[in-house]
C-alpha positions in Angstrom: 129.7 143.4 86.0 127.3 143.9 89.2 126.0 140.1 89.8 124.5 141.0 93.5 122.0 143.5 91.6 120.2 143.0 88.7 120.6 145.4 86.2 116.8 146.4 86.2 117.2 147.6 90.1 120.2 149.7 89.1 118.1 151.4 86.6 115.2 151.9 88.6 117.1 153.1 91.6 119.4 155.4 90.2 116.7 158.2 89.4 115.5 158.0 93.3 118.9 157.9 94.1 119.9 160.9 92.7 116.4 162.8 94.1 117.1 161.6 97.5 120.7 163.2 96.8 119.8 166.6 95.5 117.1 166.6 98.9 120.6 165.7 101.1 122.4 168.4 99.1 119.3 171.0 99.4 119.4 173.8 102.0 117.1 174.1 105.0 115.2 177.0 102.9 114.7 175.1 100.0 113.6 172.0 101.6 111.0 174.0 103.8 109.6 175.4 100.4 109.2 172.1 99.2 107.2 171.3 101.9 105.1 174.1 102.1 104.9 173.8 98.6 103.2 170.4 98.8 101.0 171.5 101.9 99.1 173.9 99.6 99.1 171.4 96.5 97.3 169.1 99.0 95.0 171.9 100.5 94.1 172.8 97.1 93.0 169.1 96.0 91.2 168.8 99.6 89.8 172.4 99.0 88.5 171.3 95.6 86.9 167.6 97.0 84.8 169.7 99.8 83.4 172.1 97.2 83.0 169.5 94.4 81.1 167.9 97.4 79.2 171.4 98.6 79.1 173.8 95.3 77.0 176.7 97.1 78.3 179.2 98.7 79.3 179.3 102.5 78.6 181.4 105.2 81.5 183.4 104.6 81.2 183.9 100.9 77.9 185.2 100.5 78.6 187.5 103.9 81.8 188.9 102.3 80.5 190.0 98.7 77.2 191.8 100.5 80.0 194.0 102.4 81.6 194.2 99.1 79.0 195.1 97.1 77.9 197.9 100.2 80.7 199.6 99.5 80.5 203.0 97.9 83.9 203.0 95.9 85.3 206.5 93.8 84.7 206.8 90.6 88.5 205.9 89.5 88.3 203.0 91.7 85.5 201.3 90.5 86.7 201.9 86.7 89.8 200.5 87.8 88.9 197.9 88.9 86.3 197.3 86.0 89.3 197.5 83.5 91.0 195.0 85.4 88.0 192.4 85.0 87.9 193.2 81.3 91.4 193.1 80.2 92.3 189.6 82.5 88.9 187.9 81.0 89.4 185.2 78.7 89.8 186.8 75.4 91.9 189.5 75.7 94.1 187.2 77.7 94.9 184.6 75.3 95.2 187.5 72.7 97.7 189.2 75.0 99.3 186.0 75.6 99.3 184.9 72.0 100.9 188.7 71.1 103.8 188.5 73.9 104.4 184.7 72.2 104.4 185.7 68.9 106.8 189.7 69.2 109.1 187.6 71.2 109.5 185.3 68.5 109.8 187.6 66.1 112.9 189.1 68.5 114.0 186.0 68.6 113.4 186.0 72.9 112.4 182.6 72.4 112.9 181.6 76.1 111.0 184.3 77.1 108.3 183.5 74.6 107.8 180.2 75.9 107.7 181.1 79.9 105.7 184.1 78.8 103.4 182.8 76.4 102.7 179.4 76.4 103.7 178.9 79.8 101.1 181.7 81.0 98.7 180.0 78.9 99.5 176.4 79.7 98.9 177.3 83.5 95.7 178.8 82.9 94.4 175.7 81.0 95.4 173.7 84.3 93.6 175.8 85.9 90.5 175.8 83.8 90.6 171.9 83.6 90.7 171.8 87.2 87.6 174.5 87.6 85.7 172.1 85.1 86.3 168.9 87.5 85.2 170.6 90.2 82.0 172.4 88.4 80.9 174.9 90.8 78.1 177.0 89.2 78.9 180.6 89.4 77.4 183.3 91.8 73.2 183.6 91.4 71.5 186.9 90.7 69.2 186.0 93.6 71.8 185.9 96.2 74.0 188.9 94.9 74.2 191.7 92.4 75.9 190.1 89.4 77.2 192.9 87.1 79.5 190.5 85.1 78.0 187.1 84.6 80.3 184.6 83.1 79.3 181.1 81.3 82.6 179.2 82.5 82.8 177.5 86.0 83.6 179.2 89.5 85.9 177.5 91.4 89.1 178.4 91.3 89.5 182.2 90.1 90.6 181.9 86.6 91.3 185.6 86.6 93.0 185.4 90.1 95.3 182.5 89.1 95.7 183.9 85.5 97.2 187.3 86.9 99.4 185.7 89.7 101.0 183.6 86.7 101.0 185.9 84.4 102.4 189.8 86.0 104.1 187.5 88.5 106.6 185.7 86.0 106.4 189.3 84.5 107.3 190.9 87.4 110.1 187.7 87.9 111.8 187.9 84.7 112.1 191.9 85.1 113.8 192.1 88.8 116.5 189.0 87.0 120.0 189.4 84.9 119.7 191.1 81.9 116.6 193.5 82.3 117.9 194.8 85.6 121.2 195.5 84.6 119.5 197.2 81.4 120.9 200.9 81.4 116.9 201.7 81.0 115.7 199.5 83.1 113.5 202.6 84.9 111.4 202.6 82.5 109.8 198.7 83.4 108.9 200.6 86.5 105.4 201.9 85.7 104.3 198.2 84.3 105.8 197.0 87.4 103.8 199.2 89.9 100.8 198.0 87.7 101.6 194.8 87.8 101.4 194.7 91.0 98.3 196.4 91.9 96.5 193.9 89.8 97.4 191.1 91.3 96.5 193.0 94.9 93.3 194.3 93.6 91.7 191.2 90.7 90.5 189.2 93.9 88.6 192.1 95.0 87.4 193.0 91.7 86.2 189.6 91.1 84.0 189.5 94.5 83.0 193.3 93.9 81.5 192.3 90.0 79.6 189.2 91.7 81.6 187.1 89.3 83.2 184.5 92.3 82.7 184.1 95.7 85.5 184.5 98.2 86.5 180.9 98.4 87.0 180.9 94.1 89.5 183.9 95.0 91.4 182.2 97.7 91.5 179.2 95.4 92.6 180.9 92.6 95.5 182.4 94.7 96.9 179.3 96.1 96.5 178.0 92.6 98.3 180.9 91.1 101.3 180.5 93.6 101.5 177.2 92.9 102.0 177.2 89.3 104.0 180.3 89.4 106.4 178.5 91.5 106.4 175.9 89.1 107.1 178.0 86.1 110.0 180.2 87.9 111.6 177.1 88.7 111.5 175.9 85.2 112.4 178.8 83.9 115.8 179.2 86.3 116.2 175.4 85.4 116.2 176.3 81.8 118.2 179.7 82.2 121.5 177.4 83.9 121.2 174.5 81.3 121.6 177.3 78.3 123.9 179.1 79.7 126.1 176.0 80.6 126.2 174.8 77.0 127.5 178.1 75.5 126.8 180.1 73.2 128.8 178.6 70.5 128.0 175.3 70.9 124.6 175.7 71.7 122.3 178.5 70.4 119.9 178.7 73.1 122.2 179.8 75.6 121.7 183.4 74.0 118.2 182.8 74.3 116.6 185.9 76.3 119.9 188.1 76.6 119.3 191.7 75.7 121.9 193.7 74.6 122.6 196.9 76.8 123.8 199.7 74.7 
């Protein structure tokens, strides 16, 4: 028995202990993630204290969505980018969501159900919480052209945030062991390339409907990173501690696989 320390010490130290041994253990890359990491969690909070402080729009926000809204866009573009507002609002999102949660269930995918799903979803609710704190009124009809008034707060982007989360973790999953080893795996390349264009073009759709100002958007995109780092780090933790416990001692390891035929 340890009579120098008491017991209570031990147990209190060993959990920094072992996180100041996995930092000593941790690569040069990953420990310069960390840290940048934390520099945008911090800009965020600062970001949302100034604008909790000063909910109107700067300068730079009312400047950008005039050029914005100048713009004479194509036909396509602008239905585009329309469709894009409309399918990543509120509703159709958590129905989306709620579909993905409940077919992968049904597939029995039920680590991809959960990191799809309800870990989509449980991001965007931070992010929603977080808008509510700061309670910046949304964009006024006598400053801009608002073509898609919403009744829920401004700052950040739910709809930017949402989509980084949400085709991003997509967009993860489907570049990872077993969809791209999937003899078909070609076919995820459409919903890839869309994917991706939607999280390039929500911010500008946002600004271009007069439904957020340019700070929401930036916001909403260091938000988004954020909590998608977050999830794809869970979801890798959670991919080596079921595949460690084997499949016939623990179910979940065969959690997500897909079988190639």
């Amino acid at each position: 028995m340890n009579t120098t320390r008491p017991r209570s010490i031990q147990m209190h130290a060993s959990p920094v202990a072992t996180v100041f041994k996995k930092w000593s253990n941790a690569s040069i890359g990953q420990r310069l993630g960390a840290v940048i990491w934390f520099i945008g969690f911090i800009s965020l909070l600062a970001a949302c204290v100034i604008v909790h402080s000063h909910p109107g729009p700067w300068p730079i926000d009312l400047q950008t969505t005039l050029h914005v809204q100048s713009l004479h866009l194509w036909t396509w573009v602008s239905a585009f980018l329309m469709f894009i507002n409309v399918f990543n609002n509120g509703i159709p999102a958590a129905v989306e969501l709620a579909l993905w949660f409940i077919i992968l269930l049904l597939l029995r995918q039920f680590r991809y159900a959960i990191f799809i799903g309800l870990g989509s979803a449980g991001f965007d609710a931070v992010n929603g919480f977080l808008a509510l704190l700061v309670a910046r009124p949304r964009p006024s009809t006598r400053l801009i052209h608002v073509y898609m008034a919403e009744p829920t707060h401004s700052f950040p982007s739910g709809h930017m945030e949402h989509c980084i989360v949400y085709y991003g973790i997509l967009l993860y999953i489907s570049f990872t062991p077993p969809l791209r080893e999937w003899r078909y795996h070609w076919l995820l390349l459409p919903f890839q390339i869309f994917a991706i264009l939607t999280i390039l073009c929500v911010g500008f759709a946002r600004i271009e409907a007069g439904s957020h100002w340019l700070t929401d958007v930036l916001a909403g995109a260091l938000s988004g990173v954020l909590l998608l780092t977050l999830l794809i780090l869970l979801y890798r933790w959670a991919s080596v501690r079921f595949a460690h416990h084997g499949e016939k001692k623990h179910p979940l390891a065969r959690l997500g696989k897909w079988r190639a035929k």
